[in-house]
C-alpha positions as CSV (number, residue, x, y, z in Angstrom):
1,X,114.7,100.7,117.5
2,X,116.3,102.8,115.1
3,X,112.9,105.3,115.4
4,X,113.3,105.6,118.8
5,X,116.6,106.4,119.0
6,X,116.3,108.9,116.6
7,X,113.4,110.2,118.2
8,X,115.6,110.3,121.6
9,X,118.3,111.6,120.4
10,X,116.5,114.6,118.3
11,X,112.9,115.4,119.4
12,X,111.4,116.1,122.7
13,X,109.6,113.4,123.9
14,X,106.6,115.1,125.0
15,X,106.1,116.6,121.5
16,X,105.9,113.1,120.1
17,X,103.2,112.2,122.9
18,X,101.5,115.5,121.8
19,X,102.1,113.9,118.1
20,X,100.3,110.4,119.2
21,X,97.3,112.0,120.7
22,X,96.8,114.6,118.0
23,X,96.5,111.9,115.6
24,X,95.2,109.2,117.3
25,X,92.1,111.8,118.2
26,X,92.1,112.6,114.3
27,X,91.7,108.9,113.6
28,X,89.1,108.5,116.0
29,X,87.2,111.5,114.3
30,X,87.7,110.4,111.0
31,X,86.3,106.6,111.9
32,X,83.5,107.8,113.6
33,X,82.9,110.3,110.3
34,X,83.2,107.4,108.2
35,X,80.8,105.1,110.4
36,X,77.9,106.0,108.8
37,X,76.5,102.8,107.7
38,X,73.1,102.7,105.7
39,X,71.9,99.2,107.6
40,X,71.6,95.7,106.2
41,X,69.1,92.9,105.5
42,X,68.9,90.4,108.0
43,X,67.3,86.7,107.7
44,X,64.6,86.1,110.2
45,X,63.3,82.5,111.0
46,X,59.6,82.1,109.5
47,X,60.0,85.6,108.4
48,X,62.7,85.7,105.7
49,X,65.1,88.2,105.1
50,X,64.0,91.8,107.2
51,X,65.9,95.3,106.3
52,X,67.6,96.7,109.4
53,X,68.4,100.6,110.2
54,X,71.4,101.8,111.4
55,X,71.0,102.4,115.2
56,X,74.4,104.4,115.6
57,X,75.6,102.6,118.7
58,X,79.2,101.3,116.7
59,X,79.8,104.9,115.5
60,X,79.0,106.1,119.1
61,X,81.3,103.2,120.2
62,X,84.6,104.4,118.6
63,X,86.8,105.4,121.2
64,X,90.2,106.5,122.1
65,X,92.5,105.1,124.4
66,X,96.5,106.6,125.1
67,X,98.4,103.6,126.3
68,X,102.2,102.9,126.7
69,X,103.2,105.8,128.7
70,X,101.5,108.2,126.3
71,X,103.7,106.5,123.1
72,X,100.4,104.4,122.0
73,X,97.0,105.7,120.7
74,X,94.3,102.7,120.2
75,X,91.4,103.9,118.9
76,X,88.9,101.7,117.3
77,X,84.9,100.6,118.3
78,X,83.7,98.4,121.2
79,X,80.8,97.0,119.2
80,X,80.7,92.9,119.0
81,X,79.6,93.2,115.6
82,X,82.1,96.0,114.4
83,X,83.9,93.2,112.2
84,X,80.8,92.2,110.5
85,X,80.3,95.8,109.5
86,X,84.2,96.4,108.5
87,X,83.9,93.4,106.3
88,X,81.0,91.7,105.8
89,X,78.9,88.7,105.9
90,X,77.3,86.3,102.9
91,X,73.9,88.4,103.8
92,X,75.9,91.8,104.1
93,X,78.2,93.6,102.2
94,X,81.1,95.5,103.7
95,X,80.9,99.0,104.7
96,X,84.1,99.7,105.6
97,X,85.4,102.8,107.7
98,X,88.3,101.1,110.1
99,X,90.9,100.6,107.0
100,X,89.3,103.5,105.1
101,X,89.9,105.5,108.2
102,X,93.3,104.3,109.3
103,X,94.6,105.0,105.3
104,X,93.9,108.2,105.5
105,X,95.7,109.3,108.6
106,X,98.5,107.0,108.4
107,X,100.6,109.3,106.0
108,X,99.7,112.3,108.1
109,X,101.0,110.9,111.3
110,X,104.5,109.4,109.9
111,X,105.2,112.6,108.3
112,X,105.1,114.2,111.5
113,X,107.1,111.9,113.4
114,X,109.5,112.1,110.5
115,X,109.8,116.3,111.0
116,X,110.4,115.5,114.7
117,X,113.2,113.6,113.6
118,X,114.8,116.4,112.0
């Protein structure tokens, strides 16, 4: 609460839905950078464990989506099997690019909002 009344009360509103898109379209390029996976081994019935390629359909799946009246930027990938890559399986090990992603853009994004507050 205290954010946005700060936010009110000192910035133009517009400039911090300018500020959400900018880097909620930075995240979503620096996922989709960090999305490249180098495949897994997979067990197949009668035929035992099988190495699988990359096909790029979760890095092609990130997206962006502005929500909230232009206040909320979800970006993230559509993929069903997204999780398993983030974190893993007991056949697979991580290859994370969600948190990885999300750490490195967090920073930039508050310290914005935090110069609109000025």
């Amino acid at each position: 609460k205290e954010l946005q009344w700060r936010l009110k009360k000192s910035a133009d509103l517009d400039d911090v839905k300018r500020t959400v898109k900018k880097h909620g379209a930075a995240l979503q390029r620096e996922m989709q950078r960090k999305a490249d996976f180098r495949g897994h081994m997979e067990y197949v019935k009668g035929e035992g464990l099988k190495f699988v390629a990359p096909t790029g359909k979760t890095k092609g799946s990130i997206g962006l989506e502005i929500e909230g009246g232009g206040f909320v930027a979800s970006v993230g990938p559509t993929t069903e099997y997204s999780e398993y890559l983030e974190y893993g399986t007991r056949f697979m090990e991580s290859q994370p690019f969600i948190g990885p992603a999300l750490e490195a853009q967090k920073d930039k994004f508050i310290a914005e909002l935090k110069e609109l507050m000025r």
